[in-house]
Each structure stands twice: as C-alpha cells, then as structure tokens.
Phi, psi and omega in degrees: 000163183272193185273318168329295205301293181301334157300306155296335180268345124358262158314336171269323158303264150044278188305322181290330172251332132352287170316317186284342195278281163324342162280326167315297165304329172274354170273314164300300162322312180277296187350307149308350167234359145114044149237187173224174203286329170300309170319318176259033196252313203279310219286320194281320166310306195291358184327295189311296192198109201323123145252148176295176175299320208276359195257355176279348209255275184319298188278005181243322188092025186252204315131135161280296164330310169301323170273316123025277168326269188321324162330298162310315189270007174273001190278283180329315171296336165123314214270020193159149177232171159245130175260171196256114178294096163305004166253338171210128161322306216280311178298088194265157151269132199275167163204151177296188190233171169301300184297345182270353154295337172265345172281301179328292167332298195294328165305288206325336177259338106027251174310332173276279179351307172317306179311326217246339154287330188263001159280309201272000180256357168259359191060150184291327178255359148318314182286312179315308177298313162272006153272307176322296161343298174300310188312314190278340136329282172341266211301318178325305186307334194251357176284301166341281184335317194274137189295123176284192181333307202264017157126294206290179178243179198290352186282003181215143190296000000 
C-alpha cells in the first residue's frame, strides 16, 4: 500500500477504537442512574429539540432501525415520548419526559468531571484542537460521500 491507503487505514483503526473508547466512558457514566450509552446518545439528541427517529439517525450517525429500537424503549420506559410531527403525519417526534430529563440531569457531574480531567490532560487547545481534527475528518468523509457530476460517490474510481 502507499502512504494515503496507510494513512486511511490508520485512521480508520483510530476511529474504531475511539469510538470504542467513548462507549466505554459512556457506558460507565449512564450506567448508575439506570441508562446505557445508547440510551443516553438518543435521549441527548432530543435535548435541544423534539426529533423524528430518521433526523436523530442522521445526527448520531446510527442506523435508523437502531434508533427506532432504543426509542421505543425509552418510550416503553417512561424516559421519553412521541409527539405529533406537523411536517409528517407519519413520522413522529421523539422528546424526553421529565424523568428522562432527570436521568441526564444525574449524568451531568459525572459527565463534568470526566470532561474536566481530559481536558485537563490534553490541555485546553489540544482538546480544541483534536476536536477541529475530527471535524474536518467528519466533514472530509461526508464530501466522499456526495454524488459527483458522474453520478458515482468518492469510494470508487
């Protein structure tokens, strides 16, 4: 392989275990107010604002059938509801409930503590820095991603 080809695949192990590394911290964080890192992956997308299942899928980067699943069951749980989307009938939104705002609430010092050793162990522009870093990985990936002029996306000659 060149140096590109060894480069992506790099990064793409890097990323996997990353990935893997955040669940892990996020499995240790929820785990203790009675969520799991999906539970609270989904529940955290809706803070901000009620969403369908396929625009919460699209902003995690998950599956919609996976989000789907966890949904229901923060619904079946209590932690979250659905509501009636006025841009599609079909499509409902989910939004947390009060208990499922409080289980979040229960995270948060935790979830600050954590932040504020890795942080502090990356330095404040470090951290700045390796988030800028993912980003313009993401958005490189998702340029890839876009069909050119012919049709085709950037994975294939």
């Amino acid at each position: 392989m060149n140096e590109s080809a060894d480069l992506l695949s790099a990064a793409a192990l890097t990323a996997f275990r990353l990935n893997g590394q955040f669940l892990d911290v996020s499995e240790k964080l929820a785990r203790p107010v009675g969520l799991t890192a999906a539970w609270w992956q989904v529940l955290g997308a809706v803070l901000p604002e009620p969403l369908p299942v396929a625009g919460i899928a699209r902003a995690m980067g998950m599956t919609r059938q996976g989000v789907q699943r966890v949904a229901d069951l923060l619904v079946e749980k209590g932690l979250a509801e659905y509501r009636p989307n006025p841009a599609h009938r079909r499509a409902k939104l989910l939004q947390p409930t009060a208990a499922g705002r409080a289980a979040i609430e229960k995270i948060n010092p935790s979830h600050q503590a954590f932040a504020d050793r890795l942080v502090a162990e990356l330095g404040a522009a470090g951290a700045r820095e390796s988030l800028e870093a993912l980003r313009r990985l993401s958005a490189a990936l998702d340029r890839l991603a876009e069909p050119g002029a012919d049709g085709k996306t950037g994975y294939t000659d």
